[in-house]
C-alpha positions in Angstrom: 107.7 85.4 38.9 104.1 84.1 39.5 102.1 83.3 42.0 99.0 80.7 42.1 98.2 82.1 45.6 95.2 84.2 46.2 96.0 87.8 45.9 96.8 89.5 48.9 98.7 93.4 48.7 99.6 95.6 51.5 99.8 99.1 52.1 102.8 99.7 54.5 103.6 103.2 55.5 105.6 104.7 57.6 104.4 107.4 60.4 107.1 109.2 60.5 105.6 111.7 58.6 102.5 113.2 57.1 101.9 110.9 53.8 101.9 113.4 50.8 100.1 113.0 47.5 103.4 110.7 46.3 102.1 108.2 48.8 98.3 108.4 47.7 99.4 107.9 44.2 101.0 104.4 45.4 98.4 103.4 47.7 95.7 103.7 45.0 97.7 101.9 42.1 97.9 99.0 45.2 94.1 99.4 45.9 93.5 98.8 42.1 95.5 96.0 41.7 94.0 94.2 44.6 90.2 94.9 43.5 90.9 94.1 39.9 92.0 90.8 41.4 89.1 90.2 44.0 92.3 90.2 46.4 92.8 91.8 49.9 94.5 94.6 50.9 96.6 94.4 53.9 97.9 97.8 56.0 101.0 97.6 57.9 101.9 99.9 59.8 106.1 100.3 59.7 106.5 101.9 63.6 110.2 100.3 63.7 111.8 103.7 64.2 111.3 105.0 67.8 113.0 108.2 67.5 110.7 109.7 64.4 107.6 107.0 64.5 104.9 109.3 66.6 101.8 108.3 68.2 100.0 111.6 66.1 101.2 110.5 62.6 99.6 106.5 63.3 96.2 108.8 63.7 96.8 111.2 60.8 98.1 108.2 58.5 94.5 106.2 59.4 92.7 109.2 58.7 94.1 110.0 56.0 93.9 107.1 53.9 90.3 106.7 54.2 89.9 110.3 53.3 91.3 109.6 50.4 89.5 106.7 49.6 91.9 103.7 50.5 90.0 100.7 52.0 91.7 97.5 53.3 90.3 94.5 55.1 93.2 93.4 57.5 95.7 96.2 59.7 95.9 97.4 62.9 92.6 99.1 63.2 90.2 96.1 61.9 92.1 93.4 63.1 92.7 89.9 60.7 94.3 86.3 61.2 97.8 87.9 60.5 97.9 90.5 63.6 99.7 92.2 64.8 99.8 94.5 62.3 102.3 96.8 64.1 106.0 96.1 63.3 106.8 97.6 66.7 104.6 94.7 68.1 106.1 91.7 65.9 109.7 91.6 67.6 109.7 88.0 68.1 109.5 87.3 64.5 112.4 89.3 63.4 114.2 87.5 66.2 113.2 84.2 64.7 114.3 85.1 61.4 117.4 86.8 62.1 118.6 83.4 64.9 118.0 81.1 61.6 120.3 83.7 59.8 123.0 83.3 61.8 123.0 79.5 62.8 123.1 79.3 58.2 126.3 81.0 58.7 124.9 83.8 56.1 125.4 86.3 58.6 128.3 88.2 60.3 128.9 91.1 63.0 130.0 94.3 61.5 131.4 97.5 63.7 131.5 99.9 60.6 130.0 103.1 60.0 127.2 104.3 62.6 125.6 106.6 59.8 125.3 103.1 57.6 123.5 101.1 60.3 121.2 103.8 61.5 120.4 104.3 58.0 119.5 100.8 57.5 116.3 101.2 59.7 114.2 103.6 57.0 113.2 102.2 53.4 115.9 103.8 50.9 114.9 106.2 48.7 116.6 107.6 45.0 119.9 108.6 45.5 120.1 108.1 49.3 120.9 104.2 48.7 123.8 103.0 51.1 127.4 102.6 49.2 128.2 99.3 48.3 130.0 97.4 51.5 133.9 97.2 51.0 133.8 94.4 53.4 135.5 95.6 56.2 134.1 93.1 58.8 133.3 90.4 56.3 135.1 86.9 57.3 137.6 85.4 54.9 136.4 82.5 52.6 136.1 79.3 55.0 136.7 81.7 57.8 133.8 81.4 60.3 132.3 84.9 61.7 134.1 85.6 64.8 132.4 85.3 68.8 130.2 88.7 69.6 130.7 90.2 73.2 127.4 90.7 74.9 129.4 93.7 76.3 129.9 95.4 72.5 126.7 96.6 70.3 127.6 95.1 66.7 125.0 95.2 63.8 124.9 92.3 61.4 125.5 91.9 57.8 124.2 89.7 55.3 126.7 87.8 53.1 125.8 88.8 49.7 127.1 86.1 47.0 129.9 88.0 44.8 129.2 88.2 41.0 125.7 86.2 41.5 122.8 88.1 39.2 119.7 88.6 40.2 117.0 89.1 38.1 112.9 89.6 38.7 110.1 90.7 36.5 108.9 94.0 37.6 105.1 94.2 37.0 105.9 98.0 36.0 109.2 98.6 34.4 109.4 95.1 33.0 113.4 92.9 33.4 115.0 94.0 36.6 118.9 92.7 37.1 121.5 93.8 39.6 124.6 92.1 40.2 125.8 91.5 44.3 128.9 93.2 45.1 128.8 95.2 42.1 125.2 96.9 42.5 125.0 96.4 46.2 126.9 94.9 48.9 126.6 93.1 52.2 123.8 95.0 54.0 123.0 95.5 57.7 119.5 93.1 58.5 120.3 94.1 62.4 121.0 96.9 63.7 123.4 97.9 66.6 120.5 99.1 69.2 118.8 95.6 68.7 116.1 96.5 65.9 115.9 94.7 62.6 116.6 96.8 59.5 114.1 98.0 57.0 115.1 95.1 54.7 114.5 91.6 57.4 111.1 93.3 58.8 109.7 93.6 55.5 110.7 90.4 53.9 109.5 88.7 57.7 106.0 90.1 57.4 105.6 90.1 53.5 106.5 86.2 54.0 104.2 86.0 57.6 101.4 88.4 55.7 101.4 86.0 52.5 101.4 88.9 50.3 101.5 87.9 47.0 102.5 91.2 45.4 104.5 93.9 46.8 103.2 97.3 45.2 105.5 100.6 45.5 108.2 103.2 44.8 110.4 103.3 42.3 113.4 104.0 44.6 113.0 100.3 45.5 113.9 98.5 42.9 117.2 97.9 43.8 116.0 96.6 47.4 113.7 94.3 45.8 117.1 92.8 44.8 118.5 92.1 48.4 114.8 91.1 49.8 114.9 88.3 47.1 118.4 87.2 48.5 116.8 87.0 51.9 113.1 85.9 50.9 115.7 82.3 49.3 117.4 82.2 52.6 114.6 81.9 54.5 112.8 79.7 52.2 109.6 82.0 51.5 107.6 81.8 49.1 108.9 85.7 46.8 106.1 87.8 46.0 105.3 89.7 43.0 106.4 93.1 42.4 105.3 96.4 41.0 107.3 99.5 41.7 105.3 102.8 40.7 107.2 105.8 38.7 107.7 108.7 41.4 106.0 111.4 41.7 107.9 115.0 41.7 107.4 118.3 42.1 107.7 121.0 39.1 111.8 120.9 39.5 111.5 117.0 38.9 112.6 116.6 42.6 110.7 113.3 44.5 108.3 114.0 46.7 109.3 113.7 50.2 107.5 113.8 53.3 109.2 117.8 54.4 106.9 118.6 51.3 104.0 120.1 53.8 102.2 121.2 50.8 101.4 118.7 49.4 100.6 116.8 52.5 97.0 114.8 52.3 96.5 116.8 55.4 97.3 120.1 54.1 95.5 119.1 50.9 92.4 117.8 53.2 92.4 121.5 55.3 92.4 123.8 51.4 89.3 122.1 50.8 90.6 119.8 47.4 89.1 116.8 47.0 90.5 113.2 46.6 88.6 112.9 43.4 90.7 116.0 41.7 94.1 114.8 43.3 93.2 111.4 41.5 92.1 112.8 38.1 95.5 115.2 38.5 98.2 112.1 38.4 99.6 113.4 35.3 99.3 116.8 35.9 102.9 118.5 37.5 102.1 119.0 40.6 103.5 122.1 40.8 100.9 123.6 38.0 98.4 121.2 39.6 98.0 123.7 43.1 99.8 126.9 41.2 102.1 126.8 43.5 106.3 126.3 43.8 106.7 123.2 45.4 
């Protein structure tokens, strides 16, 4: 993939959490890759989830970030021509996106598996990616999706295509292909409790945000595969992509936001600067602080 566009990346956490030094690692590989291009930097904050989304973790993330260094010139503190910058505050565009899903027919109601649809909110990470779909709900060839009782909370489904490859360039770790049906299956893009899933929002406001390249986790790869099937369904323009290695602690374990230690907070409060968590990236982490992690 390329892309004649100016550049335009985006930081897009999650305040769920405290962001840990896995996090800064991406953030600054995203702040390079803008700079090195003259391109903006766009931060997003991802406030979809009501239950674990906190008002203290927006503050901590802001702070945070510039602590460590990270600069961006459109989000939800500065303002820019693509606000709001809050996905709990861009409803009517996943609403927009999801109504042309549906009236395409590439869409269907699903009643499975509660854990699977509540799952759906969050960004998958290694080893915690949803099993492929057996099609429970899915609608025969030909067969059209059946009528949806106001009175009975469904999620929807997106139709993967069986058998169809796809295949991107990752800017990182080079030829990417994963086959639908086989690698991944039909996957929720609403859920139940009337909230998009992690996969429609960010495709909606990469597309809305014209980002031109999409920089983070490894552990995403395989989503970039079903946020390509949806980016062609909507008829976006598809971004560039460049998913970073994960960082882990000494037992090789990835870095996960119940790692308080390693929290840029907790880092902040010890006294250690940004400048020796930078010139530490290849340095275990573990060995870094001298500490189990």
């Amino acid at each position: 993939m390329s892309d004649s566009r100016p550049y335009r990346g985006r930081l897009a956490p999650s305040p769920t959490g405290y962001l840990h030094l896995g996090h800064a690692r991406t953030f600054w590989t995203a702040q390079e890759r803008a700079n090195e291009q003259g391109g903006v930097l766009v931060l997003r904050n991802e406030d979809l989830d009501r239950q674990r989304c906190k008002p203290e973790f927006v503050t901590a993330m802001l702070e945070d970030l510039r602590w460590f260094g990270l600069r961006w010139q459109e989000g939800p503190d500065v303002g820019g021509p693509s606000a709001p910058y809050a996905q709990s505050e861009r409803m009517a565009h996943y609403r927009t996106a999801f109504q042309r899903l549906r009236s395409a027919g590439l869409i269907y109601p699903c009643c499975c598996s509660r854990q699977d649809v509540l799952r759906a909110l969050q960004a998958p990470h290694q080893g915690e990616d949803e099993p492929v779909y057996p099609g429970t709900c899915r609608p025969q060839p030909g067969q059209c999706a059946p009528e949806v009782s106001a009175e009975r909370a469904v999620s929807w489904r997106f139709r993967v295509p069986d058998g169809g490859q796809v295949d991107f360039v990752d800017g990182h770790f080079g030829l990417q292909s994963f086959k639908a049906g086989a690698d991944f299956g039909d996957f929720v893009v609403w859920r139940h409790d009337d909230l998009p899933a992690y996969h429609l929002a960010v495709v909606v406001d990469d597309a809305a945000m014209g980002i031109t390249e999409v920089v983070r986790g490894a552990d995403l790869l395989r989503s970039t595969a079903r946020q390509l099937l949806l980016f062609a369904a909507l008829g976006h323009p598809v971004p560039n992509y460049y998913h970073c290695p994960l960082m882990t602690d000494e037992r090789g374990v990835r870095l996960a936001k119940r790692n308080d230690a390693l929290s840029l907070r907790t880092l902040r409060q010890q006294g250690v600067t940004p400048d020796a968590l930078r010139k530490g990236w290849s340095v275990s982490v573990g060995r870094l602080f001298g500490q189990s992690v």
